[in-house]
C-alpha positions as CSV (number, residue, x, y, z in Angstrom):
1,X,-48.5,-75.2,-148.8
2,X,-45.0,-75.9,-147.2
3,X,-42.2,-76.7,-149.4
4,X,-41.3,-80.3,-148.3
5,X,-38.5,-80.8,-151.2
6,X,-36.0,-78.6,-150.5
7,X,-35.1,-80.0,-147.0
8,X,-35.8,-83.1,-145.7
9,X,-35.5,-83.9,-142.2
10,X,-32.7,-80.7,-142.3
11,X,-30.7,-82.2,-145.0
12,X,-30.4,-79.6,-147.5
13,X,-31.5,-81.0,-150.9
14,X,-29.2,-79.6,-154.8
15,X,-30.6,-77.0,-156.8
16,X,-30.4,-79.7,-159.7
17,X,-32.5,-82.7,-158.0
18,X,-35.3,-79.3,-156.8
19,X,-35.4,-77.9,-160.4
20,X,-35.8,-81.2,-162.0
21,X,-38.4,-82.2,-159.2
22,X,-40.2,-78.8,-160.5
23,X,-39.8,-79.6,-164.2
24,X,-41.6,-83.2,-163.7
25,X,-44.3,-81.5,-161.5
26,X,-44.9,-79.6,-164.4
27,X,-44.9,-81.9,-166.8
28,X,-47.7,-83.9,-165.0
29,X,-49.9,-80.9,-164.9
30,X,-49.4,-80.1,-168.7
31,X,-50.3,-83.8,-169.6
32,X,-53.2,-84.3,-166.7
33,X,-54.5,-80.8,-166.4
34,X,-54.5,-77.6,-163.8
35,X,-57.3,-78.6,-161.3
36,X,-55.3,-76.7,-158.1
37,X,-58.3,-74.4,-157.5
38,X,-60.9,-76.7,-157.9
39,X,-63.2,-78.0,-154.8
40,X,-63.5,-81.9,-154.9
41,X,-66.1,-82.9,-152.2
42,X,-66.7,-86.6,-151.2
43,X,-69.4,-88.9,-150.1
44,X,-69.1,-92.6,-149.0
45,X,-70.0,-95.9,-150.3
46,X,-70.2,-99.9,-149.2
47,X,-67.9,-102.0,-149.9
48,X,-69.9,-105.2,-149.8
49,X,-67.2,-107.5,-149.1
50,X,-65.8,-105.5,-146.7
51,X,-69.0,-104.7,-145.3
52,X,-68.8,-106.4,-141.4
53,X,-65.7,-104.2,-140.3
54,X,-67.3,-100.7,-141.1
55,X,-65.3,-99.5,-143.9
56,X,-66.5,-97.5,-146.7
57,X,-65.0,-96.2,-149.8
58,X,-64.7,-92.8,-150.0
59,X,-66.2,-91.4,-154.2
60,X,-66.7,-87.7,-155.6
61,X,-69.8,-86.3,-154.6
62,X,-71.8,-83.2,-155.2
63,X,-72.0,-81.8,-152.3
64,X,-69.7,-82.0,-148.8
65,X,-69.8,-84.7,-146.7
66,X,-70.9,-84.6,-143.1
67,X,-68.1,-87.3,-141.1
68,X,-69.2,-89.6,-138.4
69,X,-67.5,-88.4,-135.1
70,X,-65.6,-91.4,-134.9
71,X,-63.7,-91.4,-138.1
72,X,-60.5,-92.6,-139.4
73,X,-59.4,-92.4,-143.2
74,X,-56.7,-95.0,-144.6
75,X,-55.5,-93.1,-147.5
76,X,-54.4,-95.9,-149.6
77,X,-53.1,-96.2,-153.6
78,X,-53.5,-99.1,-155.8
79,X,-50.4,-100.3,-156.8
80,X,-50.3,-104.0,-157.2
81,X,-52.1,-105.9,-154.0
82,X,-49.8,-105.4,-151.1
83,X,-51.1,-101.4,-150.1
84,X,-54.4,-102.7,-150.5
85,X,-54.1,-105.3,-148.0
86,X,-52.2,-103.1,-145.4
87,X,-55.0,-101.0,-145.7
88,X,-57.7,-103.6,-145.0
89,X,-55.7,-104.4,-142.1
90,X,-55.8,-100.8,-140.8
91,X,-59.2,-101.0,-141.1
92,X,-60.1,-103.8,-139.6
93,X,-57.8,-102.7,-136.6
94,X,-59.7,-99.3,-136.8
95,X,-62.8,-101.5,-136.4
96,X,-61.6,-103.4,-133.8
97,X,-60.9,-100.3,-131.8
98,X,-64.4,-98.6,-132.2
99,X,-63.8,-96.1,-135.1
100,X,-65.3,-95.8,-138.2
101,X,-63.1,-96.6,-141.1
102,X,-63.2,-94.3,-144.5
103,X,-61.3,-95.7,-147.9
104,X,-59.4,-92.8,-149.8
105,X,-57.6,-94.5,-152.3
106,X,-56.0,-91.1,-155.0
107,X,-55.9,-93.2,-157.7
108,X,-59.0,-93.9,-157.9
109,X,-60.3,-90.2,-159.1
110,X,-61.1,-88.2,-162.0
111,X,-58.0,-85.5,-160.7
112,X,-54.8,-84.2,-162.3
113,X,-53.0,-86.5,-158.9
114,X,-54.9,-89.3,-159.6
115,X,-53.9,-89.4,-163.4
116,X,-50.1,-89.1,-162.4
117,X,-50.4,-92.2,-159.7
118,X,-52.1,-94.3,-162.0
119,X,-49.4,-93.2,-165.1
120,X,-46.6,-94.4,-162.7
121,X,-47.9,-97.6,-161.3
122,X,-48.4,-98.6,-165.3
123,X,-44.4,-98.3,-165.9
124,X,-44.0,-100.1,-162.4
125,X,-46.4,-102.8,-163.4
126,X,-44.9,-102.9,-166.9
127,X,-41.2,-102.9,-165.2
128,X,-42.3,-105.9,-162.5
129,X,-43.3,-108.2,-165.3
130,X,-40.1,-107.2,-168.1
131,X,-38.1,-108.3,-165.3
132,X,-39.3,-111.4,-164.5
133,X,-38.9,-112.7,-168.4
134,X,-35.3,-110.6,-168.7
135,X,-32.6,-111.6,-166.7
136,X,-30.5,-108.5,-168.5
137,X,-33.1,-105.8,-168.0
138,X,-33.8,-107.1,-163.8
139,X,-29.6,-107.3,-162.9
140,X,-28.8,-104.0,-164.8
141,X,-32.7,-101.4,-163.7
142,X,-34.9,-103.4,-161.4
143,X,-33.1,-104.6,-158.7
144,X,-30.5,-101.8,-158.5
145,X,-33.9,-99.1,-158.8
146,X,-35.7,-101.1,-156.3
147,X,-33.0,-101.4,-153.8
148,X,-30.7,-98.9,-154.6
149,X,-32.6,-96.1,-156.6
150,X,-35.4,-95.4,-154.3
151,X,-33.0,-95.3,-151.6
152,X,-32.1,-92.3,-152.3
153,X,-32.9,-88.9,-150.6
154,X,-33.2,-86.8,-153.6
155,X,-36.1,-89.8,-155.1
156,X,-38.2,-88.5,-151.9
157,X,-37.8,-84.7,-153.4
158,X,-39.0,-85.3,-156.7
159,X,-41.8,-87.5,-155.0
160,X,-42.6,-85.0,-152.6
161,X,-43.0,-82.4,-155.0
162,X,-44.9,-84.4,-157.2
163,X,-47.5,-85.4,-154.3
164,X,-48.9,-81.4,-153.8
165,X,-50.9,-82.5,-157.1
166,X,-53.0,-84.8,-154.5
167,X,-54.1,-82.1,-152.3
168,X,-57.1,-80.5,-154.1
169,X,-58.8,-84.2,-153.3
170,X,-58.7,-83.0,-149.2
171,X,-60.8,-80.3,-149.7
172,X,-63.5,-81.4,-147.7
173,X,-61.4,-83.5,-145.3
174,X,-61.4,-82.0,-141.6
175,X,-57.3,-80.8,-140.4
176,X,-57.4,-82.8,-137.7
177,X,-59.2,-86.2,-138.6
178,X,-56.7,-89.3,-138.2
179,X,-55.1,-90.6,-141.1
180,X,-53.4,-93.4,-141.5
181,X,-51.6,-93.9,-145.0
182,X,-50.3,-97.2,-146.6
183,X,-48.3,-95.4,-149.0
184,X,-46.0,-92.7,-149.0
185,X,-47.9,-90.3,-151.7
186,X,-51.3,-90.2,-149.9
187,X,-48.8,-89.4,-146.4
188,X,-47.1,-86.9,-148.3
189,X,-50.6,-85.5,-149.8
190,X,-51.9,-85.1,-146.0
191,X,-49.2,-83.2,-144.9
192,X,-49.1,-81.0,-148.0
193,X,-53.2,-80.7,-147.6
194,X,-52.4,-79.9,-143.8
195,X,-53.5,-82.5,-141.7
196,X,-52.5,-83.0,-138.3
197,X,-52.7,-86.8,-137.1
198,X,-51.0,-88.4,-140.3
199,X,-49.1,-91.9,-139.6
200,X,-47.2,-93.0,-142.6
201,X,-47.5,-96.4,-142.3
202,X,-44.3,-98.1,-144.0
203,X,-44.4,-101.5,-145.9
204,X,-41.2,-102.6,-146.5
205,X,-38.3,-104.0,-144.3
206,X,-35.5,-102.5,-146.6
207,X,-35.1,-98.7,-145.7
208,X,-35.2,-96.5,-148.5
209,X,-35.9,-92.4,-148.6
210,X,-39.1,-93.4,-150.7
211,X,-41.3,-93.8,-148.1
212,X,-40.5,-90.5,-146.0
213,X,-43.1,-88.2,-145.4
214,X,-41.3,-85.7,-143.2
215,X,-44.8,-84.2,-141.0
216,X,-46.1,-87.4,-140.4
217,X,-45.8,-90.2,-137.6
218,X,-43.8,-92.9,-139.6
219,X,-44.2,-96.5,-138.6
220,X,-42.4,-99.5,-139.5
221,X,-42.9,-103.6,-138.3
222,X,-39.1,-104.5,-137.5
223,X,-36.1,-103.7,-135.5
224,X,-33.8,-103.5,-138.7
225,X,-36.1,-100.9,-140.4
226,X,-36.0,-99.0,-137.3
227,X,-32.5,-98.6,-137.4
228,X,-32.4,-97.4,-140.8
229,X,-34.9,-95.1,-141.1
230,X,-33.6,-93.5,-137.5
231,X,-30.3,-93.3,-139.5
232,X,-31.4,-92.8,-142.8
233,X,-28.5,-95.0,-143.6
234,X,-27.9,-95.2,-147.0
235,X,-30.2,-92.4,-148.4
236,X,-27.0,-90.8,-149.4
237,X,-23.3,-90.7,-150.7
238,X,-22.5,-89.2,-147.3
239,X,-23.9,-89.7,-143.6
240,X,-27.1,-87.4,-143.1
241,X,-29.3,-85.9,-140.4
242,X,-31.1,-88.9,-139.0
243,X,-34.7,-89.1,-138.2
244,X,-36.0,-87.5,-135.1
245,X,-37.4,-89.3,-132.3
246,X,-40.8,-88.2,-132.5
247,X,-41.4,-89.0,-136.0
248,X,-40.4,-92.8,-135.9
249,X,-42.0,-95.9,-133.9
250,X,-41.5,-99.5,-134.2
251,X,-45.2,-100.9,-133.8
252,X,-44.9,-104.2,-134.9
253,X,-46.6,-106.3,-138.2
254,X,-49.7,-104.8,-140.1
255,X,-52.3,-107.5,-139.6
256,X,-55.9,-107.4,-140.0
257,X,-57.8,-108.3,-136.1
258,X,-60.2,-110.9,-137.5
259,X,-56.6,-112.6,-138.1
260,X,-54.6,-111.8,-134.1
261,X,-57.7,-112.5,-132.6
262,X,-57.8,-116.0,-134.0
263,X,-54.5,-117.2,-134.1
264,X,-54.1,-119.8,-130.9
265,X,-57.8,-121.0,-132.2
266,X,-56.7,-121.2,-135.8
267,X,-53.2,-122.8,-134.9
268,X,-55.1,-125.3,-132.7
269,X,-57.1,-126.7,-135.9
270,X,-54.0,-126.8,-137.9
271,X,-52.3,-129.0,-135.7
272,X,-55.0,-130.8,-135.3
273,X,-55.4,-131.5,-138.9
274,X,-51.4,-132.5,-139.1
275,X,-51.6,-134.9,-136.2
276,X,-54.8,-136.4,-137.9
277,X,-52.5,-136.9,-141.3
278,X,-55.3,-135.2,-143.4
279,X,-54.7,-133.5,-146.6
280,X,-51.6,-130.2,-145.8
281,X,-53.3,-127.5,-147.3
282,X,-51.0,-125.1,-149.1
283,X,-52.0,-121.3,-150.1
284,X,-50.4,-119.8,-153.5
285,X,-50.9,-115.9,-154.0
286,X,-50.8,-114.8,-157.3
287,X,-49.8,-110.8,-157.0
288,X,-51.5,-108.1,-158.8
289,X,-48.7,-107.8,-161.2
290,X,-49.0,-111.4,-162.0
291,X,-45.3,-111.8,-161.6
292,X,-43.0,-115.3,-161.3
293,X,-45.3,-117.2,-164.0
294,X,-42.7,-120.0,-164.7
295,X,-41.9,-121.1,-160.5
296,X,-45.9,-121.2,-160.5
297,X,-45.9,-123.9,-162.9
298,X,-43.0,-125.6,-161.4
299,X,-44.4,-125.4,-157.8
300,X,-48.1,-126.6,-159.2
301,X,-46.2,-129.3,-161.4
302,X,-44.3,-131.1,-158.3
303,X,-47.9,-130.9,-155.9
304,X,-50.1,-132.2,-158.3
305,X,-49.0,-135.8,-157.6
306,X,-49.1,-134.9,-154.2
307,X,-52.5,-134.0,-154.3
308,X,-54.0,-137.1,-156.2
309,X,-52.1,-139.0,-153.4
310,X,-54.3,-136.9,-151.1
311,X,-51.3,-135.7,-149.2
312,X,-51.9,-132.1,-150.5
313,X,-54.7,-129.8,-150.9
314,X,-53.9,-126.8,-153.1
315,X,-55.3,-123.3,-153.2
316,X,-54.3,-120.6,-155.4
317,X,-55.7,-117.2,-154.9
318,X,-55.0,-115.8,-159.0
319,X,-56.3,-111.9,-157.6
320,X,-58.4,-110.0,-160.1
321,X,-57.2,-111.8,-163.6
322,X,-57.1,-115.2,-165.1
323,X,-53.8,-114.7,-166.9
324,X,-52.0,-116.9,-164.7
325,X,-54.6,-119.6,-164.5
326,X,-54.4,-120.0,-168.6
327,X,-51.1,-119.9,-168.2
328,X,-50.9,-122.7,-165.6
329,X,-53.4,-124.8,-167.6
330,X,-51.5,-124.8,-170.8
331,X,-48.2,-125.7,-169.3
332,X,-48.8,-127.6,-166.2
333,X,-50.6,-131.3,-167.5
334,X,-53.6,-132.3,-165.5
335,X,-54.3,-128.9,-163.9
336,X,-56.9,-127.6,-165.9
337,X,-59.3,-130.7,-165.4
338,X,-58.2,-131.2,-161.7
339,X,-59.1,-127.4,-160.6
340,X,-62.4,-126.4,-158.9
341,X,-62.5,-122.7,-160.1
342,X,-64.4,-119.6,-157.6
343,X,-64.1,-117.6,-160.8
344,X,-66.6,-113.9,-159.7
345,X,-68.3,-116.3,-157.0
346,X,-66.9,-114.8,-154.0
347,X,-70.4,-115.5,-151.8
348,X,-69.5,-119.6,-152.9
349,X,-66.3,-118.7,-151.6
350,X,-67.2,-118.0,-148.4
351,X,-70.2,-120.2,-147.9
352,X,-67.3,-122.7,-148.7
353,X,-64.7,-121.3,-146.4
354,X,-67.3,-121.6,-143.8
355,X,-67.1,-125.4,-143.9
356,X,-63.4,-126.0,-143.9
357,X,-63.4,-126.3,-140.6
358,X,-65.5,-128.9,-140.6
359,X,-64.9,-131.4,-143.4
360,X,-61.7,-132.8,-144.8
361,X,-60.6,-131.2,-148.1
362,X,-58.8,-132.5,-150.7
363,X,-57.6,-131.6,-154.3
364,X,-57.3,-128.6,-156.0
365,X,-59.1,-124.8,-155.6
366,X,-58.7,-121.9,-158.1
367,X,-59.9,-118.6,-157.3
368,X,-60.7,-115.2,-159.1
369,X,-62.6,-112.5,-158.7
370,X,-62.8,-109.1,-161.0
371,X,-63.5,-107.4,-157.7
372,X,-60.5,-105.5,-156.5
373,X,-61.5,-106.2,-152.4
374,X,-63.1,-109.5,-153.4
375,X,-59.6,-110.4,-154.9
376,X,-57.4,-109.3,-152.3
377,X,-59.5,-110.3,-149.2
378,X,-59.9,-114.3,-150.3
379,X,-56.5,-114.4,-149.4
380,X,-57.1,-113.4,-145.9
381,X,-60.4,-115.8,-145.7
382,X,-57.9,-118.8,-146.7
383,X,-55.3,-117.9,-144.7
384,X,-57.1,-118.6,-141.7
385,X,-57.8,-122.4,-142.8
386,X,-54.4,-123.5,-144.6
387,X,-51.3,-124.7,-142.8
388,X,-49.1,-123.1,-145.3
389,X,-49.0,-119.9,-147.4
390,X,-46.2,-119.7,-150.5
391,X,-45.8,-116.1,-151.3
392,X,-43.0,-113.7,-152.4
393,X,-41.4,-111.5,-149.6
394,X,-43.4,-108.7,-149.7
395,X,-46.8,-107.6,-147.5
396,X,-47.8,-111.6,-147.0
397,X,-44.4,-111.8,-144.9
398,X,-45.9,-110.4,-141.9
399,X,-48.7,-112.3,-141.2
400,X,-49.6,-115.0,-138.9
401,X,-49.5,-118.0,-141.2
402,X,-46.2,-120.2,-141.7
403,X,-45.0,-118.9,-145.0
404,X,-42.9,-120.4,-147.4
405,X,-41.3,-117.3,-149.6
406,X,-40.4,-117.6,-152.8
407,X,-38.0,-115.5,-154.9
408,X,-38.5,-111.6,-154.5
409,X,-39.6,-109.6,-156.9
410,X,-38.0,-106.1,-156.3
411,X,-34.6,-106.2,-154.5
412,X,-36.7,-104.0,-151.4
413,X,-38.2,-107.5,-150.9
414,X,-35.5,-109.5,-149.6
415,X,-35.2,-108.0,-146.4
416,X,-38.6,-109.2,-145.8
417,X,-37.9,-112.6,-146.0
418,X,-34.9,-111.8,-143.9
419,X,-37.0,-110.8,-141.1
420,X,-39.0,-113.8,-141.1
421,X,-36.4,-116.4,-141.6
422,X,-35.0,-114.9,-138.0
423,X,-38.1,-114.5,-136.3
424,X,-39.3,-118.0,-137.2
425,X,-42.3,-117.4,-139.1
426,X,-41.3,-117.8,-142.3
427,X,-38.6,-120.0,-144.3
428,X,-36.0,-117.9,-146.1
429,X,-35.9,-117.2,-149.6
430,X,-36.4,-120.1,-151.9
431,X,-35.4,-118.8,-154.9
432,X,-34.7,-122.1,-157.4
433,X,-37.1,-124.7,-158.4
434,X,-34.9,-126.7,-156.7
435,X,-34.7,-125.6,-153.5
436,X,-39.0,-124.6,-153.4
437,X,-39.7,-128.1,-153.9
438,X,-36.9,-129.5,-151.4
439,X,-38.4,-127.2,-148.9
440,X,-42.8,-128.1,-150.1
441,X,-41.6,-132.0,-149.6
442,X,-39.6,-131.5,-146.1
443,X,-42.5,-129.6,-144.9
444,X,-44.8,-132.1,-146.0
445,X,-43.3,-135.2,-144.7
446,X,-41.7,-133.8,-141.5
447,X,-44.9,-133.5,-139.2
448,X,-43.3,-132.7,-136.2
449,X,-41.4,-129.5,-137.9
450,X,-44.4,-128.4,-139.2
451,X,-46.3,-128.6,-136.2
452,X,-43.1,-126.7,-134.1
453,X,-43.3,-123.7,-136.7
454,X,-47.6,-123.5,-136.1
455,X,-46.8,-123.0,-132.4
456,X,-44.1,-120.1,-133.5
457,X,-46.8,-118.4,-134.6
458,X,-48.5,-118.4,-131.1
459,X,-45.6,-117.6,-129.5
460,X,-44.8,-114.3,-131.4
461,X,-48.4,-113.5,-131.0
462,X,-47.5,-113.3,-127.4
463,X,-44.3,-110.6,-127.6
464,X,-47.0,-108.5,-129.5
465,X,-45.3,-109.0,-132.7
466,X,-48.6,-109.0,-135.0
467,X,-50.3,-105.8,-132.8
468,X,-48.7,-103.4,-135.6
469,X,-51.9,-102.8,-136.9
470,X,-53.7,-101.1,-133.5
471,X,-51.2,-99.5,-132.4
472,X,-51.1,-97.3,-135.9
473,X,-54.7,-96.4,-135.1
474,X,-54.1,-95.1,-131.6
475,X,-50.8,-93.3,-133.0
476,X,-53.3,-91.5,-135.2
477,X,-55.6,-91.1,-133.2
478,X,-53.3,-89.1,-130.7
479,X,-51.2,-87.4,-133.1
480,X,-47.6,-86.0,-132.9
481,X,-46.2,-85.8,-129.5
């Protein structure tokens, strides 16, 4: 195994930040176990509600698996919804393009890795939701770790060290299979485990060292990423060795095919929905971390009215838990009794999606499912049939669907709502009651905006803005120039 800690991208890296990268590698293994010499194999199994584009989820098996010759593996972790949903993207893309799509998510084993991903995502979860109730705790560690903190060049050693724990999981996985990763660890775990046709496929918009993978093809959706990652600007007190050519493309948004393919067909039916002044259906995503409770209830509060009016039709997508839905229904008045709940009735859901198309909808839809891919995947199945989707600036900023973004939730969000804002997808950052509802009642009223912003979305589909997705398949597929 090559050292990948020491240097990065030939910036040396201190004899403290190495040693102390060392000490919590170790500690990891003391708490989780030595399982370096032991020979995982795998085996895969359906995904039922990902079942039409191919994908199967890669599980522990007795015995070695025998790969179809087209494969592709998106190594994926769980860490709220947003690598999730990149990753059904890539595999829809991988689809698309005739492979067959594996799902290698290294959290979701019985391994001393797996154990240490899952112990940090907890204290990220646990952070993400301390700093939405404490104003103190958010201005003095979240936003200056999420913005600042991972930045860093020497938070990519410790990670990168770390990340060798992963590699007994690739026994069985051929060198030179593509790969395509939606987080940095399973990248990093590749290249440690040796493979040769890794993309590293990164989420954000705000450059930051946590997400290099220095032996991988690195991919990001925007110009201004670009730019920093090629300069690493910022990953240090002092200018460093940027990024070489060959390591970095700009490919464009992550976005699933069922949703490029449709888009002039799907933007066609919205405005035609506008001009016939039916009921402006508006998506809410609830994330996996459940994050932003109180501008929920403020956002539900001022459309419920709306929606009795029948000027409104509300869906909120509340993932794989019902936290926020008890907690809209005891403090929002009226939503409770008004809500048509999808609670673990995800083939409803679709027979129901199936009609929207067809019917005009009105009042108010709440959906659940205890299903991880269920959970995540509604989204995209409403998507397609709302006019507007009201998320926070994180993966949901790139797709094809006018979005109205509310207030970020780590400070490596903002520059996603940035991107957006310019490009003309997107609205910038309403981060206030106040200025969320100014921007849910302009929309509203003002048809011919609205209808201005849907045929946006065609245009940037033309500049191959939303092709980010295929062209990270064939970049794996070819490997490193």
């Amino acid at each position: 195994m090559i050292d990948k800690s020491s240097v990065i991208f030939g910036n040396p890296i201190d004899k403290k930040t190495i040693k102390k990268a060392n000490k919590t590698k170790a500690k990891y293994v003391k708490k989780f176990g030595d399982d370096s010499k032991k020979e995982y194999h795998l085996a895969p199994e359906e995904i039922p509600s990902l079942k039409e584009m191919g994908v199967e989820n890669l599980v522990l098996s007795e015995t070695p698996m025998k790969w179809d010759e087209k494969a592709l593996i998106v190594g994926n972790i769980r860490m709220g919804f947003g690598h999730y949903r990149i990753s059904i993207a890539m595999a829809s893309c991988a689809k698309a393009l005739g492979y067959k799509p594996y799902w290698l998510d290294l959290a979701s084993f019985d391994a001393t890795g797996s154990k240490m991903i899952r112990a940090q995502n907890d204290l990220y979860s646990l952070a993400s939701r301390i700093s939405q109730k404490s104003k103190l705790f958010n201005k003095l560690v979240w936003e200056p770790l999420n913005s600042e903190g991972f930045r860093q060049l020497t938070y990519n050693a410790g990670d990168q060290k770390t990340t060798e724990l992963l590699t007994p999981l690739f026994h069985d996985i051929p060198k030179d299979i593509p790969y395509i990763a939606t987080h940095a660890w399973p990248s990093q775990a590749a290249v440690h485990a040796e493979l040769t046709h890794v993309v590293n496929a990164i989420p954000d918009n705000w450059p930051m060292a946590l997400h290099l993978s220095e032996g991988a093809i690195h991919t990001v959706q925007t110009p201004f990423a670009y730019l920093g990652y090629k300069m690493m600007n910022g990953f240090a007190k002092k200018p460093l060795k940027g990024m070489p050519e060959k390591d970095l493309y700009m490919i464009g948004h992550y976005v699933d095919h069922e949703l490029v393919s449709n888009i002039e067909e799907d933007v066609k039916k919205r405005i035609a929905r506008i001009e016939k002044g039916e009921p402006l259906r508006i998506l809410l995503t609830v994330g996996g971390a459940g994050a932003g409770a109180k501008l929920y209830a403020e956002m539900v509060e001022h459309l419920l009215p709306l929606v009795k009016e029948k000027k409104v039709a509300l869906f909120i997508n509340f993932g794989d838990h019902l936290t926020m839905f008890d907690y809209l229904s005891k403090n929002v008045k009226g939503f409770k009794e008004m809500s048509q709940n999808y609670f673990d009735r995800y083939q409803d859901l679709l027979a129901f999606v199936e009609k929207m198309d067809k019917e005009v909808v009105e009042g108010v839809y709440s959906v659940c499912s205890k299903e991880i891919f269920e959970a995540v995947y509604s989204t995209n199945l409403l998507m397609r049939k709302v006019e507007i989707l009201v998320t926070k600036p994180s993966e949901l900023a790139y797709y094809p669907v006018f979005k109205i973004m509310m207030r970020h939730i780590g400070g490596h969000e903002v520059y996603g709502a940035v991107h957006g804002q310019e490009y003309g997808d997107s609205t910038w950052e309403c981060d206030t009651k106040k200025k969320m509802n100014e921007m849910l009642d302009r929309l509203i009223e003002d048809k011919e905006l609205l209808i201005h912003l849907q045929n946006e979305i065609v245009r940037l589909k033309k500049t191959g803005l939303y092709d980010g997705g295929y062209e990270a398949i064939k970049l794996a597929v070819g490997g490193r120039r």
